[in-house]
C-alpha positions as CSV (number, residue, x, y, z in Angstrom):
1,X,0.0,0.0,0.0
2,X,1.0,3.7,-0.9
3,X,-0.1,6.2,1.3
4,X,-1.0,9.3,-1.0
5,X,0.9,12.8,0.7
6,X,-1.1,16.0,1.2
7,X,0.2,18.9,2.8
8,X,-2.6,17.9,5.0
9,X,-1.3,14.8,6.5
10,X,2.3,16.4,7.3
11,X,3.0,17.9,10.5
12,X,1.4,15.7,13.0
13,X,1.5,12.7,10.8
14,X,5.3,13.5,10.0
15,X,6.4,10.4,12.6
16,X,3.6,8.1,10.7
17,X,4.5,9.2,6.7
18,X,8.2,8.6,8.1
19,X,7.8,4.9,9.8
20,X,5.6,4.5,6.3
21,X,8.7,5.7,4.4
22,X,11.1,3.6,6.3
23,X,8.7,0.5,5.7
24,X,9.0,0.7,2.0
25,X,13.2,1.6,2.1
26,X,13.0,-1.7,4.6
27,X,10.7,-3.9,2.5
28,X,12.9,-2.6,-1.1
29,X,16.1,-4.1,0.7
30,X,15.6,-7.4,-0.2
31,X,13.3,-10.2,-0.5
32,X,13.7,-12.0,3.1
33,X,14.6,-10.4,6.1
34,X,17.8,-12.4,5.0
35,X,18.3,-10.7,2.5
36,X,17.2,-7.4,3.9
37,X,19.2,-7.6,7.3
38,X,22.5,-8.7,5.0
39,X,21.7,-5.6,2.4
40,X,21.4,-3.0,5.5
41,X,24.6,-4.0,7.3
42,X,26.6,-3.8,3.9
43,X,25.5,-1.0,3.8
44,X,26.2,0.1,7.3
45,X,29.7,-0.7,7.2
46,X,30.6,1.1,4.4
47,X,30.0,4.5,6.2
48,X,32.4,6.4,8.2
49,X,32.5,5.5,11.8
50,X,31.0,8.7,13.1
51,X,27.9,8.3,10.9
52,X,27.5,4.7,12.4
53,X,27.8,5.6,15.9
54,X,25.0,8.1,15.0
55,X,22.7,5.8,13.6
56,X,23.1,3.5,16.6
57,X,22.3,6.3,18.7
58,X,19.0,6.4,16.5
59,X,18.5,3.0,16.4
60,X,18.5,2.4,19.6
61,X,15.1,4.0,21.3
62,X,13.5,2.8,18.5
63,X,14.3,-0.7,18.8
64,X,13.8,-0.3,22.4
65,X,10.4,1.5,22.2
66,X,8.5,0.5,18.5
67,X,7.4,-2.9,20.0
68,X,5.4,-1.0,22.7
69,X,4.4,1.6,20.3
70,X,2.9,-1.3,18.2
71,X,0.8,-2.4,21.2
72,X,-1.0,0.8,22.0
73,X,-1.6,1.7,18.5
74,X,-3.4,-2.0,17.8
75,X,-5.4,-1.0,21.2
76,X,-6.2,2.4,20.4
77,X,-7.5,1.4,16.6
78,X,-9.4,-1.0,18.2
79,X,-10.9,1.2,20.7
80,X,-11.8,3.5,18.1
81,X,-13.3,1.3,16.2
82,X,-15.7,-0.1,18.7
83,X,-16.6,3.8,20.0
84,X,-19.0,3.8,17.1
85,X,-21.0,0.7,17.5
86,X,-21.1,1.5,21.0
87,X,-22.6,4.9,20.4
88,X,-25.2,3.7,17.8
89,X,-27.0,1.5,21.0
């Protein structure tokens, strides 16, 4: 799925359109997580050592953090989505 851009759905959405991004870049690296995992690290080592340490420091809170993220977004969406039928009793 391609999520059209408006200059509506930027600002607020900006962390949402970015994880959206970096799904695609992920998903374009490769046809296994093999493959994708192997691709990414070549990739990594190939830069300068400051711009790795960098991206570690990135990487890190959001490996730490995305799983939970994941969880409260499922439970929100779901929480939104009964709201509705709930009202309509």
């Amino acid at each position: 799925m391609t999520l059209a851009v408006s200059k509506a759905m930027t600002g607020a959405n900006r962390f949402w359109l970015s994880l959206h991004q970096l799904s695609r870049d992920y998903l374009d690296e490769g046809l296994t997580p093999g493959e994708r995992a192997q691709a990414i690290i070549e990739d990594f080592l190939g830069m300068p050592e400051i711009a790795r340490r960098e991206l570690l420091e990135d990487l890190g809170p959001l490996v730490l953090n995305l799983s939970d993220l994941y969880t409260m977004a499922l439970a929100a969406d779901r929480a939104e989505e009964a709201e509705p039928a709930e009202k309509s009793r």
